[in-house]
PDB file of N, CA, C and O in Angstrom:
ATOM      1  N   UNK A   1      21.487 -25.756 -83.797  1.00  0.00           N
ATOM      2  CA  UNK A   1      20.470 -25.167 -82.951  1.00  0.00           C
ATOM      3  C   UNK A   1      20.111 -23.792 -83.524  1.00  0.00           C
ATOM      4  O   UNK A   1      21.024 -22.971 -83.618  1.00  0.00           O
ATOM      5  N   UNK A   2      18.844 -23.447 -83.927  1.00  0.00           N
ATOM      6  CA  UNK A   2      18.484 -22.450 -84.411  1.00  0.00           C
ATOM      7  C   UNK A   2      18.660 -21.138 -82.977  1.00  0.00           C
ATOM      8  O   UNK A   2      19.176 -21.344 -81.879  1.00  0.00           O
ATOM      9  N   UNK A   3      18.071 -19.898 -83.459  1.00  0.00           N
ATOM     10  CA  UNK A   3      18.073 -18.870 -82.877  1.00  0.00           C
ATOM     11  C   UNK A   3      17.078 -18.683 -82.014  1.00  0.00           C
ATOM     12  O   UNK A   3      17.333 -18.012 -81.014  1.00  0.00           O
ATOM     13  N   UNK A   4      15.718 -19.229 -82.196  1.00  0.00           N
ATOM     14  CA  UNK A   4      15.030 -19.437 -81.485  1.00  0.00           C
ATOM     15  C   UNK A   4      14.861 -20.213 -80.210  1.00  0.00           C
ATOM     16  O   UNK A   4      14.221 -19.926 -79.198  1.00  0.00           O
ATOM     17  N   UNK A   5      15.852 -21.644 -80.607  1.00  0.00           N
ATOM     18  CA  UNK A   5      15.917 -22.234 -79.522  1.00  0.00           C
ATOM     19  C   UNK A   5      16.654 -21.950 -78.733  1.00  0.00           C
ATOM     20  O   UNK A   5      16.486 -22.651 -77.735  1.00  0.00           O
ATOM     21  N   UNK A   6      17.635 -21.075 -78.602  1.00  0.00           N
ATOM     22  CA  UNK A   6      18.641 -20.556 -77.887  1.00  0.00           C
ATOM     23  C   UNK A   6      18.389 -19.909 -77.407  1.00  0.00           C
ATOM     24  O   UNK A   6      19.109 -19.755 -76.420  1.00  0.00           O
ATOM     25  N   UNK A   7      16.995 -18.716 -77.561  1.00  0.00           N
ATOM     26  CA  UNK A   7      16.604 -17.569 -76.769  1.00  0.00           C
ATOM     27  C   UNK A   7      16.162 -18.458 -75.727  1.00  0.00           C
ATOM     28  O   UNK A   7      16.567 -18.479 -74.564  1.00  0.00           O
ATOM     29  N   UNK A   8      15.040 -19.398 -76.417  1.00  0.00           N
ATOM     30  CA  UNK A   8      14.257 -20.444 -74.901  1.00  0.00           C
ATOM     31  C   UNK A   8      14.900 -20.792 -74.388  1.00  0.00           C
ATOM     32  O   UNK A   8      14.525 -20.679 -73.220  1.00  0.00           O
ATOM     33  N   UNK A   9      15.975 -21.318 -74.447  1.00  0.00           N
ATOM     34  CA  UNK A   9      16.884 -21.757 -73.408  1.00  0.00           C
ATOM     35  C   UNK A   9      17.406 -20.612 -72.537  1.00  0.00           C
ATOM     36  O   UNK A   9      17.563 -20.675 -71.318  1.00  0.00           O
ATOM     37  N   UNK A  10      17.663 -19.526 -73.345  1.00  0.00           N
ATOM     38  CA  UNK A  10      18.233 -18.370 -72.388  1.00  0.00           C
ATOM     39  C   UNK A  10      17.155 -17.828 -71.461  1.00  0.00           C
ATOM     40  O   UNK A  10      17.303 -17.783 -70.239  1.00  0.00           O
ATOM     41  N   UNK A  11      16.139 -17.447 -72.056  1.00  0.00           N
ATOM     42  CA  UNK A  11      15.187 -17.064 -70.857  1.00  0.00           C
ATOM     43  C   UNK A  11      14.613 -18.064 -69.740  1.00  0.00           C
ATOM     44  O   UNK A  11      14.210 -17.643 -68.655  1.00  0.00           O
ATOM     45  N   UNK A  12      14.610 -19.103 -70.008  1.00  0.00           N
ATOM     46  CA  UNK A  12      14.912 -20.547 -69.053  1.00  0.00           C
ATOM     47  C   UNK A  12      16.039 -20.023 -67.943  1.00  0.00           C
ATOM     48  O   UNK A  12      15.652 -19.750 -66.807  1.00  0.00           O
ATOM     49  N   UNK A  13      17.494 -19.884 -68.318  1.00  0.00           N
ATOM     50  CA  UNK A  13      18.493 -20.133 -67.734  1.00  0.00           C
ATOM     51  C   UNK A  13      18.398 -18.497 -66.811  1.00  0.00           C
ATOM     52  O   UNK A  13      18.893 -18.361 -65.693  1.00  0.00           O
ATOM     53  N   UNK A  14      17.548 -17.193 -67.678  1.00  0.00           N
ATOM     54  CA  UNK A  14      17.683 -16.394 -66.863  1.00  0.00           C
ATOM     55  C   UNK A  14      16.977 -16.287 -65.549  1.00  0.00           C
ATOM     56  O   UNK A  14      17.278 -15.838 -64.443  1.00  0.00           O
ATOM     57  N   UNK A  15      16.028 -16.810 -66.024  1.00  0.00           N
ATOM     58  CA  UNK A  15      14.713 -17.091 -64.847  1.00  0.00           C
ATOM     59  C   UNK A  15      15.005 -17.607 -63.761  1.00  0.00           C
ATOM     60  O   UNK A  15      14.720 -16.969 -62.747  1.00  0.00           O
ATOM     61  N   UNK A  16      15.610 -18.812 -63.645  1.00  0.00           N
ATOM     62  CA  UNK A  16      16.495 -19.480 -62.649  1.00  0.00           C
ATOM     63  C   UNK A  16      17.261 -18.720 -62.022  1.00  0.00           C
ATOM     64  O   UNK A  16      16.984 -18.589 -60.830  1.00  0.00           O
ATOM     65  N   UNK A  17      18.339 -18.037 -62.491  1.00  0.00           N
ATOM     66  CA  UNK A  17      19.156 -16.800 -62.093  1.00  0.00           C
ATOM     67  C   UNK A  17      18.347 -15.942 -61.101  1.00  0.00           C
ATOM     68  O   UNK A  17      18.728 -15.596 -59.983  1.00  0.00           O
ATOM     69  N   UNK A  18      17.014 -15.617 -61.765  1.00  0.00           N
ATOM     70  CA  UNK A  18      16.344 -14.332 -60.945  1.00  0.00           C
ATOM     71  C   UNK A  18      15.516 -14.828 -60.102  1.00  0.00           C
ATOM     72  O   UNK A  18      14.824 -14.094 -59.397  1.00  0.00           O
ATOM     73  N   UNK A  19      15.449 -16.268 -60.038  1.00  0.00           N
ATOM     74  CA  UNK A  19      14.887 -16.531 -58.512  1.00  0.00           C
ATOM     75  C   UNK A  19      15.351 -16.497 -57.127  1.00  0.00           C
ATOM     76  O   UNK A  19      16.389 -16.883 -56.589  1.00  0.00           O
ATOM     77  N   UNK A  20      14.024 -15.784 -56.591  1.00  0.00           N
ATOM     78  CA  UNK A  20      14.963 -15.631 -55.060  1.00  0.00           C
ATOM     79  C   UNK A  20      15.162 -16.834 -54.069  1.00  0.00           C
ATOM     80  O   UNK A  20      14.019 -17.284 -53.985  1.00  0.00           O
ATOM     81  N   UNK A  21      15.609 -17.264 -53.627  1.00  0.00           N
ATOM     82  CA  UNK A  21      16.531 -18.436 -53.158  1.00  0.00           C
ATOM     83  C   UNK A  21      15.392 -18.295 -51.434  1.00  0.00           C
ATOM     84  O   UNK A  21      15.320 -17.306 -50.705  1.00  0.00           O
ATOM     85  N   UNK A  22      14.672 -19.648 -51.254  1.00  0.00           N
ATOM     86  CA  UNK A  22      14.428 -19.331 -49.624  1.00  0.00           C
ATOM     87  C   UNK A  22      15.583 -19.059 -48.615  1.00  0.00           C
ATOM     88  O   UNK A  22      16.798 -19.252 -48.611  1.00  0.00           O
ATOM     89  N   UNK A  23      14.722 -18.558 -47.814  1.00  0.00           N
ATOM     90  CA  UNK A  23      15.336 -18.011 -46.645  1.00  0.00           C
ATOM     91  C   UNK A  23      16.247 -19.314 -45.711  1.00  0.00           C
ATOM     92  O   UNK A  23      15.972 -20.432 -46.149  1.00  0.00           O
ATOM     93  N   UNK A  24      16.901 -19.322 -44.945  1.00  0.00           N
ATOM     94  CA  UNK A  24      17.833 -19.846 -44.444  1.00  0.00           C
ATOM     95  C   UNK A  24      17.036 -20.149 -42.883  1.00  0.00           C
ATOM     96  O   UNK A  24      16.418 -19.217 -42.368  1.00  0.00           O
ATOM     97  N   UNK A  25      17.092 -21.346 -42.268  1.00  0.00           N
ATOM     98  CA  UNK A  25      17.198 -21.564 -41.233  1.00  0.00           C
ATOM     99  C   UNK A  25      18.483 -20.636 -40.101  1.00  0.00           C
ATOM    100  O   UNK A  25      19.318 -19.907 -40.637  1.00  0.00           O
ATOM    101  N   UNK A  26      18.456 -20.788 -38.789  1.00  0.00           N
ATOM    102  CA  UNK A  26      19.669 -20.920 -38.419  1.00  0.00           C
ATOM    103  C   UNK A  26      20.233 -21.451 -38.508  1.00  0.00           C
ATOM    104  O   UNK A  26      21.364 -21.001 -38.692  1.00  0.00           O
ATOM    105  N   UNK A  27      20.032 -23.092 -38.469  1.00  0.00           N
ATOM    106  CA  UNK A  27      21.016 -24.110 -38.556  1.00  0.00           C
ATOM    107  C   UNK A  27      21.264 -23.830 -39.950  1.00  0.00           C
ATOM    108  O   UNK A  27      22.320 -23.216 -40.103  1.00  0.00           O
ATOM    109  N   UNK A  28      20.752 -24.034 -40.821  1.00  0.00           N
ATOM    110  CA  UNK A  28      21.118 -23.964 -42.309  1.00  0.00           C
ATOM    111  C   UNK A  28      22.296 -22.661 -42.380  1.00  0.00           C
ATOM    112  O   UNK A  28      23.323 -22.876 -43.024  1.00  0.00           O
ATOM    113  N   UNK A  29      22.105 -21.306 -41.695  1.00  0.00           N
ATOM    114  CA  UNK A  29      22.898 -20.117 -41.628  1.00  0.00           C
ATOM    115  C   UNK A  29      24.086 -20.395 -41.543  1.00  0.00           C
ATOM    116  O   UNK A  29      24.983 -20.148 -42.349  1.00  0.00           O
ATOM    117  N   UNK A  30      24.165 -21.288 -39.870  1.00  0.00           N
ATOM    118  CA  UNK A  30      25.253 -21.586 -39.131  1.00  0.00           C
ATOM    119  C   UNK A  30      25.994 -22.513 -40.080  1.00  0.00           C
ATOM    120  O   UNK A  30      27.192 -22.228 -40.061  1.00  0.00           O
ATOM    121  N   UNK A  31      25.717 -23.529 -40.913  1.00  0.00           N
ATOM    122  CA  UNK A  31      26.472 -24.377 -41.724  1.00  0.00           C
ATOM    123  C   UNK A  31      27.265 -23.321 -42.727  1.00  0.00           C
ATOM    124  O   UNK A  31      28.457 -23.255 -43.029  1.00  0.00           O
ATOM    125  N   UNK A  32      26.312 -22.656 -43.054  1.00  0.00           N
ATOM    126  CA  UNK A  32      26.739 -21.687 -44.490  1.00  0.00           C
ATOM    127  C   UNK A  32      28.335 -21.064 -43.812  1.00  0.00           C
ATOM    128  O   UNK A  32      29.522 -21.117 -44.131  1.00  0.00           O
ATOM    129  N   UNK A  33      27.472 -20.453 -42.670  1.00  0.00           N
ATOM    130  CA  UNK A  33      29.298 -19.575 -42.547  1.00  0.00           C
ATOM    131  C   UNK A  33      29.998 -20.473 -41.038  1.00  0.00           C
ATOM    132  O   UNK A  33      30.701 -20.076 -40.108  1.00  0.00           O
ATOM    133  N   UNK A  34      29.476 -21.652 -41.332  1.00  0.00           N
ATOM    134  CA  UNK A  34      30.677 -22.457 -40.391  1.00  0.00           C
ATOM    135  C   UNK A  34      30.695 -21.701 -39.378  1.00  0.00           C
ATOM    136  O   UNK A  34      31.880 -21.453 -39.159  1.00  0.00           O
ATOM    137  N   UNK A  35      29.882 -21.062 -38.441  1.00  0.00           N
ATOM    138  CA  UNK A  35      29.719 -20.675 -36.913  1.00  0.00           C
ATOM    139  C   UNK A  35      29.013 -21.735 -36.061  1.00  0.00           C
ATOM    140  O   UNK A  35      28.551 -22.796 -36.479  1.00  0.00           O
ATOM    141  N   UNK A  36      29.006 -21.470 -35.324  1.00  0.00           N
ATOM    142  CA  UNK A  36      27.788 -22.299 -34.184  1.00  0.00           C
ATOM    143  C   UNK A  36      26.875 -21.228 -34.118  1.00  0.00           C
ATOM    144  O   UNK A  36      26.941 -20.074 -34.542  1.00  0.00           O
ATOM    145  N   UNK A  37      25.742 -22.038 -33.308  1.00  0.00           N
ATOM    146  CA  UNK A  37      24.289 -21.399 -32.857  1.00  0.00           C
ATOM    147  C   UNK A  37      24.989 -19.827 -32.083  1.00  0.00           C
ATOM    148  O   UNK A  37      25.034 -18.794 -32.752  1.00  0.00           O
ATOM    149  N   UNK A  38      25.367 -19.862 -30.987  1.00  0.00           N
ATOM    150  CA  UNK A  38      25.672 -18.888 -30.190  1.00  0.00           C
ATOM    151  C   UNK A  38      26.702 -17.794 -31.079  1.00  0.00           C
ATOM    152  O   UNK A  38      26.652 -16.572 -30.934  1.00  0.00           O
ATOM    153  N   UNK A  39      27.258 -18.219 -31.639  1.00  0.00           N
ATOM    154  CA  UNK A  39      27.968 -17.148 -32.446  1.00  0.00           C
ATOM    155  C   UNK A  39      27.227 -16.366 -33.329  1.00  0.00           C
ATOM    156  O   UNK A  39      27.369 -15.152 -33.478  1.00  0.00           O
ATOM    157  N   UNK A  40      26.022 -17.450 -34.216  1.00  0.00           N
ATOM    158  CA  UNK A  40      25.166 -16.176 -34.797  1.00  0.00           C
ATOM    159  C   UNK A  40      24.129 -15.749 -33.963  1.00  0.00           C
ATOM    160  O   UNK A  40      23.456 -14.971 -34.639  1.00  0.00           O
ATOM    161  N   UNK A  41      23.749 -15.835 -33.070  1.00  0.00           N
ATOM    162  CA  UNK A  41      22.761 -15.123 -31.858  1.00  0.00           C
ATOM    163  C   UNK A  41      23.742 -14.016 -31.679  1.00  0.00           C
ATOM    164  O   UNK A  41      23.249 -12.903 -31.863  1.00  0.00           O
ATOM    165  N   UNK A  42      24.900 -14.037 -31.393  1.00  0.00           N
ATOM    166  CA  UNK A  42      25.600 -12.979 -31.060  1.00  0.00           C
ATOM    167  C   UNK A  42      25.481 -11.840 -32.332  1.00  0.00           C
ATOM    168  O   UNK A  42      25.080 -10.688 -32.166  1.00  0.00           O
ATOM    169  N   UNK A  43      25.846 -12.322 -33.417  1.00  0.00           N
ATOM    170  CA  UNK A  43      26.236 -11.517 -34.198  1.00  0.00           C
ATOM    171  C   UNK A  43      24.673 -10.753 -34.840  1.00  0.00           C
ATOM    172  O   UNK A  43      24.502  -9.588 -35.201  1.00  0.00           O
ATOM    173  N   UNK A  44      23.777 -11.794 -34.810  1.00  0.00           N
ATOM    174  CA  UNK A  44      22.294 -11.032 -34.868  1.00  0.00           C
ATOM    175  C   UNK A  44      21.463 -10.352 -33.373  1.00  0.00           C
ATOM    176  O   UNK A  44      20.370  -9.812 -33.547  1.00  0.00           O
ATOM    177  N   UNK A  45      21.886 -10.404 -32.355  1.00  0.00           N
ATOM    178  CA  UNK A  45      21.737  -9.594 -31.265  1.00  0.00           C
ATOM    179  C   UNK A  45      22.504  -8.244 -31.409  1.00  0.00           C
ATOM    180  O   UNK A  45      22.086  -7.198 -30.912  1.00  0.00           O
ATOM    181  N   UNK A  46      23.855  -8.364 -32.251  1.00  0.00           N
ATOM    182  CA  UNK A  46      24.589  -7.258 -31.919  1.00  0.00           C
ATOM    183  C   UNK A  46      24.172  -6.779 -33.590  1.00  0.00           C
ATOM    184  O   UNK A  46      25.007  -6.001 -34.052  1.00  0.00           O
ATOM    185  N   UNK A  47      23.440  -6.999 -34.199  1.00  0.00           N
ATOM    186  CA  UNK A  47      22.566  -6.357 -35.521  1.00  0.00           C
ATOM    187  C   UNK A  47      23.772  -6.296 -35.882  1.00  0.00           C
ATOM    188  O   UNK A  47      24.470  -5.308 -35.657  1.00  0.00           O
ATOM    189  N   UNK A  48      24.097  -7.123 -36.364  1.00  0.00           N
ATOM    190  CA  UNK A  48      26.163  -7.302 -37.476  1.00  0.00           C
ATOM    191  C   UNK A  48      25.537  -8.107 -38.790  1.00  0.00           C
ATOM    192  O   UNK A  48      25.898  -7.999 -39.961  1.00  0.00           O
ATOM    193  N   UNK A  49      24.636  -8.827 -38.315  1.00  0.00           N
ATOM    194  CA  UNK A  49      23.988  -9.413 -39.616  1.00  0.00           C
ATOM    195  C   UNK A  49      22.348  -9.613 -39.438  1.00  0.00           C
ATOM    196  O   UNK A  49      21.773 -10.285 -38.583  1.00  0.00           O
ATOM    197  N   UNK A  50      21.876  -8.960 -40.324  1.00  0.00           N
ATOM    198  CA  UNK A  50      20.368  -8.665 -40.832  1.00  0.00           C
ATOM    199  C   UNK A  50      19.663 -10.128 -41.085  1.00  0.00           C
ATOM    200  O   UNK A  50      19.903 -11.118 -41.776  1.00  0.00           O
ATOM    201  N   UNK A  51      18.492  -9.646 -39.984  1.00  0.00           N
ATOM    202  CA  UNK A  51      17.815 -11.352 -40.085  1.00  0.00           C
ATOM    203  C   UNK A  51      16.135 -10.744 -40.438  1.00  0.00           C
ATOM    204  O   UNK A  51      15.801  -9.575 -40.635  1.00  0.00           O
ATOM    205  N   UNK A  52      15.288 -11.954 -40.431  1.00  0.00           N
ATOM    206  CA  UNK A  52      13.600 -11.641 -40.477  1.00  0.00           C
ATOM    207  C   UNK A  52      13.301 -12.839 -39.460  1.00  0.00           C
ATOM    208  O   UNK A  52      13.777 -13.955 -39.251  1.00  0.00           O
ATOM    209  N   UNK A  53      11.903 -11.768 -38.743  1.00  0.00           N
ATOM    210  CA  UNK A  53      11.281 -12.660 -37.640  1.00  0.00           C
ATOM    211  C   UNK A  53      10.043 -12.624 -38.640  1.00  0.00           C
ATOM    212  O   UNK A  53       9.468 -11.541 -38.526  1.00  0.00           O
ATOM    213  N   UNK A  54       9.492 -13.389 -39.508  1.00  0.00           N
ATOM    214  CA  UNK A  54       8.007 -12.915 -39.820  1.00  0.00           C
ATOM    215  C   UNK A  54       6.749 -13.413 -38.343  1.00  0.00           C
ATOM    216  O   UNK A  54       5.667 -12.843 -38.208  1.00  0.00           O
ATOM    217  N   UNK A  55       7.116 -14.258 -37.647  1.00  0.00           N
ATOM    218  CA  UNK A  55       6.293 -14.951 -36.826  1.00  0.00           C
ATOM    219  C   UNK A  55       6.839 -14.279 -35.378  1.00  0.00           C
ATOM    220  O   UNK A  55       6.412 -14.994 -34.472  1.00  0.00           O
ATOM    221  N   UNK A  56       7.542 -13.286 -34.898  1.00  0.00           N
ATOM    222  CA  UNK A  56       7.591 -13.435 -33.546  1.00  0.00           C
ATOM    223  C   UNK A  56       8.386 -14.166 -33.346  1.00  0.00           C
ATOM    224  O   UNK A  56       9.174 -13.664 -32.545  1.00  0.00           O
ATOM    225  N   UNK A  57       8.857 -15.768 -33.804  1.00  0.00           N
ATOM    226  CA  UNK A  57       9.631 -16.431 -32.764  1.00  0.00           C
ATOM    227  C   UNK A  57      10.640 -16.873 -33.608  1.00  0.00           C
ATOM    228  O   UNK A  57      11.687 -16.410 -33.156  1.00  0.00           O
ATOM    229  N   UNK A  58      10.864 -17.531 -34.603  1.00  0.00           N
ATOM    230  CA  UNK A  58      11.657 -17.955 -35.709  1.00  0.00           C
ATOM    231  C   UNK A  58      12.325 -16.729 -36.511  1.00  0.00           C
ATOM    232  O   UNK A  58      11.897 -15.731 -37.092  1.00  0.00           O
ATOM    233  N   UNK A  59      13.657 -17.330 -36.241  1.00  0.00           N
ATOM    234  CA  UNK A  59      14.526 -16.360 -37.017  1.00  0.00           C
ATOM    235  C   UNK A  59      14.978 -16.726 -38.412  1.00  0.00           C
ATOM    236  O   UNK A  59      15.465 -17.854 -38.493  1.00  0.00           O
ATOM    237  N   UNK A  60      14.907 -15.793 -39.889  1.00  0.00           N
ATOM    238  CA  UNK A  60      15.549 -16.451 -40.745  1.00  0.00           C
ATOM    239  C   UNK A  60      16.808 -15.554 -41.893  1.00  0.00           C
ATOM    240  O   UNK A  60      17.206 -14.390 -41.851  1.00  0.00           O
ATOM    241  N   UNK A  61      17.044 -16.331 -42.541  1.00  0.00           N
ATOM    242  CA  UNK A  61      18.465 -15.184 -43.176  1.00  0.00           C
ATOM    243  C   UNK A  61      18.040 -15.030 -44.534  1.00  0.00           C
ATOM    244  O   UNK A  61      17.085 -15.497 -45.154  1.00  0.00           O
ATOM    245  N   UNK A  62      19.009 -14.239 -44.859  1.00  0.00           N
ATOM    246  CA  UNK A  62      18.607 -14.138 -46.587  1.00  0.00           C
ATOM    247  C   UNK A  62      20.409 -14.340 -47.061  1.00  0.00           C
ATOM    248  O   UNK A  62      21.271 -13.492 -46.826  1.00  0.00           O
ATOM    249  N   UNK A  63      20.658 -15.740 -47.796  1.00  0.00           N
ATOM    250  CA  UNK A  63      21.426 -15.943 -48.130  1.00  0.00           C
ATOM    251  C   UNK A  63      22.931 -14.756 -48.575  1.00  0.00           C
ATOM    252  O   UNK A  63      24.132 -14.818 -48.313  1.00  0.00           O
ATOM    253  N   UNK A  64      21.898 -13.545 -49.509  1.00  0.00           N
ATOM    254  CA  UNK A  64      22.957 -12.708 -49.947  1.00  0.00           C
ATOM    255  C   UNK A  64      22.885 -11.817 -48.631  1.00  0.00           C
ATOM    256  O   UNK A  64      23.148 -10.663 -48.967  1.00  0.00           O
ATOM    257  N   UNK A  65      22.699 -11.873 -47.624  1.00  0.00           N
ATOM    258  CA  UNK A  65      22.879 -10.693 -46.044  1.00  0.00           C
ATOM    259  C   UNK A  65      24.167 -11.555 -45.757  1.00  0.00           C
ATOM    260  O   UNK A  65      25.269 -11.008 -45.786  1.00  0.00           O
ATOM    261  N   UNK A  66      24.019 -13.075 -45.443  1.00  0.00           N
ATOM    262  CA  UNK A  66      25.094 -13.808 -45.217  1.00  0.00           C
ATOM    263  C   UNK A  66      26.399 -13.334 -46.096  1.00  0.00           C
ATOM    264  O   UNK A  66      27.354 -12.713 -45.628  1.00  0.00           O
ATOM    265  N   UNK A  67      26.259 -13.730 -47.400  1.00  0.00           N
ATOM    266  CA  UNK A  67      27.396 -13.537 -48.135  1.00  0.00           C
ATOM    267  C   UNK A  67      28.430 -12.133 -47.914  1.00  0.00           C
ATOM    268  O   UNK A  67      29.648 -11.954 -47.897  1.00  0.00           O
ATOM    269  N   UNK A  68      27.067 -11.167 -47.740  1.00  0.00           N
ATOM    270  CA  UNK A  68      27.752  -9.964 -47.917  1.00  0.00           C
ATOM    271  C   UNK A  68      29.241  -9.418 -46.404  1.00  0.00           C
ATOM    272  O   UNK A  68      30.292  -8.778 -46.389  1.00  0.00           O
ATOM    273  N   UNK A  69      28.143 -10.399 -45.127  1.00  0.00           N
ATOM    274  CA  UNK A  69      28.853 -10.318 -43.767  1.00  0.00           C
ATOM    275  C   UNK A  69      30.070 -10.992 -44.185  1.00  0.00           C
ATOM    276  O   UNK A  69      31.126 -10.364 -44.104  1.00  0.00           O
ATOM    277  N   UNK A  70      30.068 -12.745 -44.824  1.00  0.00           N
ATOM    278  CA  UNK A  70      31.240 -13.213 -45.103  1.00  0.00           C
ATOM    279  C   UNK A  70      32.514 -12.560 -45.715  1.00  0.00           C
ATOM    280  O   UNK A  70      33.678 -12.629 -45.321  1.00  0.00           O
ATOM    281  N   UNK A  71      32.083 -12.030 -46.581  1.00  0.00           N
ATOM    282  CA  UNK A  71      32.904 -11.211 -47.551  1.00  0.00           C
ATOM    283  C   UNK A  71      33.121  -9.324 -47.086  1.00  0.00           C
ATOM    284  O   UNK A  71      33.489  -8.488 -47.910  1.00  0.00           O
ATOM    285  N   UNK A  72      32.924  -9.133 -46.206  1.00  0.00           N
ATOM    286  CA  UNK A  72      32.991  -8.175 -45.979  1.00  0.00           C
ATOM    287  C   UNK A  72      34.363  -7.355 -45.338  1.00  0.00           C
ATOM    288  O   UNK A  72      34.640  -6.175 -45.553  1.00  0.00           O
ATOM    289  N   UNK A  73      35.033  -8.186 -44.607  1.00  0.00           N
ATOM    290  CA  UNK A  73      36.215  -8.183 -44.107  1.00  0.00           C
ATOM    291  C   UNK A  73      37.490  -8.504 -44.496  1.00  0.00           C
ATOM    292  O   UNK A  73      38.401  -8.855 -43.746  1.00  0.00           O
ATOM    293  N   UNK A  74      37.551  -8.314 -46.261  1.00  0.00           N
ATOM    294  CA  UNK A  74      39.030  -8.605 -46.590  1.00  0.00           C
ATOM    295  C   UNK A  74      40.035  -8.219 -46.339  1.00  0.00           C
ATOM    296  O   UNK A  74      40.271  -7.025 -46.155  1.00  0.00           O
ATOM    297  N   UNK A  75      40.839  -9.096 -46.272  1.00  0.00           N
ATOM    298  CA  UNK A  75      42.321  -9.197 -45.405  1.00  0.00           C
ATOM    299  C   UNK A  75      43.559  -8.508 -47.391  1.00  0.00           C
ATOM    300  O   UNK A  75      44.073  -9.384 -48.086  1.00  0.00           O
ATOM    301  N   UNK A  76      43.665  -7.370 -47.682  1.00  0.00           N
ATOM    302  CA  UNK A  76      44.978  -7.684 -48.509  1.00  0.00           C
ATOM    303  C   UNK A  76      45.833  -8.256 -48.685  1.00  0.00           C
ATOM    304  O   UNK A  76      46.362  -8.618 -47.634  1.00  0.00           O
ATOM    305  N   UNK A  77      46.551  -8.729 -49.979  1.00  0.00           N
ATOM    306  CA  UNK A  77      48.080  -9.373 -49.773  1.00  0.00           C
ATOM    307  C   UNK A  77      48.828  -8.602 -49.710  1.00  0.00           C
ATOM    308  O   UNK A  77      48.736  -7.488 -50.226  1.00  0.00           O
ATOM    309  N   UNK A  78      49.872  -9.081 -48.969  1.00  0.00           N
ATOM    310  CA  UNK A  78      51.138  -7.969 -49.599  1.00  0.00           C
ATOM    311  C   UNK A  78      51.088  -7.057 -50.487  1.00  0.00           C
ATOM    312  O   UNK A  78      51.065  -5.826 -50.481  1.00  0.00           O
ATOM    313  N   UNK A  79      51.069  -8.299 -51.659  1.00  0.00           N
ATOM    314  CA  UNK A  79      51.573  -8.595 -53.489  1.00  0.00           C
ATOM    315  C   UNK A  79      50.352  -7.184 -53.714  1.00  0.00           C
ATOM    316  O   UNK A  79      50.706  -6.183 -54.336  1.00  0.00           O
ATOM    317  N   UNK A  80      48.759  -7.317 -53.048  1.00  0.00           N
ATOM    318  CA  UNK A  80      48.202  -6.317 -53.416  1.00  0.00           C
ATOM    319  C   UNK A  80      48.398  -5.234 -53.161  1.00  0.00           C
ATOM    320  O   UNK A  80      48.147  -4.396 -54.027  1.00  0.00           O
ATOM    321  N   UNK A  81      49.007  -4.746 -51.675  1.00  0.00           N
ATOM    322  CA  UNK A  81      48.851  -3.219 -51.179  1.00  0.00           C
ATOM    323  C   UNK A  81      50.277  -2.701 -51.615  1.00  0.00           C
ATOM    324  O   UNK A  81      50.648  -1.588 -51.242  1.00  0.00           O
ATOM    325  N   UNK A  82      51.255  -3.678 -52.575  1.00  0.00           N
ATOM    326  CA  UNK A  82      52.265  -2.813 -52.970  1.00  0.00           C
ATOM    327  C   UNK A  82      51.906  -2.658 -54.492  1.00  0.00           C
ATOM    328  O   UNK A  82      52.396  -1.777 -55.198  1.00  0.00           O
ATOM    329  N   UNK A  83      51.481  -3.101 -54.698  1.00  0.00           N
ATOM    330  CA  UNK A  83      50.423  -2.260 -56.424  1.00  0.00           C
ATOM    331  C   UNK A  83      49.893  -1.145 -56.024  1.00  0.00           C
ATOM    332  O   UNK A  83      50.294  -0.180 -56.675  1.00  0.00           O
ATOM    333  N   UNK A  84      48.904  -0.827 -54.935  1.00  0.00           N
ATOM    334  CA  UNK A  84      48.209   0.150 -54.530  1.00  0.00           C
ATOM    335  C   UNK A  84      49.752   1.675 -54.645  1.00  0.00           C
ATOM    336  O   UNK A  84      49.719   2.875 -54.915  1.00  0.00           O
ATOM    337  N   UNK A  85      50.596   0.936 -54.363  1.00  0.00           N
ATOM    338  CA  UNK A  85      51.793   2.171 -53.840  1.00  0.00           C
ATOM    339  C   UNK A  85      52.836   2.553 -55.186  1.00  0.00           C
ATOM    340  O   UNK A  85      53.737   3.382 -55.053  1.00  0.00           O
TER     341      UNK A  85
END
């Protein structure tokens, strides 16, 4: 495979990378982080996780708002907080 074809492929593969991913249903939300309906009403009533109304009535997510809530609350190991010491 020459050098050329490898860039096309790379700017192919980056492009994909830099697309932004649609927005999330609720239900689609609620699957992602394994809650129910009422749990994310709660947690987007109590503005814990960042949503868009573009219409007034429909609510939607942005995948990386999700991720960031998921991941936001790490628990240490042991094994880690006695490295820290």
């Amino acid at each position: 495979m020459d050098l050329k074809t490898i860039n096309r492929k790379l700017d192919i593969i980056l492009k994909d990378l830099n697309r932004k991913q649609p927005p999330l249903s609720v239900i689609e939300a609620c699957a992602y982080l394994k809650v129910k309906k009422s749990t994310l009403y709660k947690l987007t009533a109590s503005r814990v996780i960042p949503y868009y109304k573009p219409n007034g009535q429909t609510i939607y997510f942005d995948i990386e708002d999700l991720e960031r809530y998921a991941y936001s609350h790490k628990i240490e190991t042991a094994e880690s907080i006695k490295e820290k010491f």
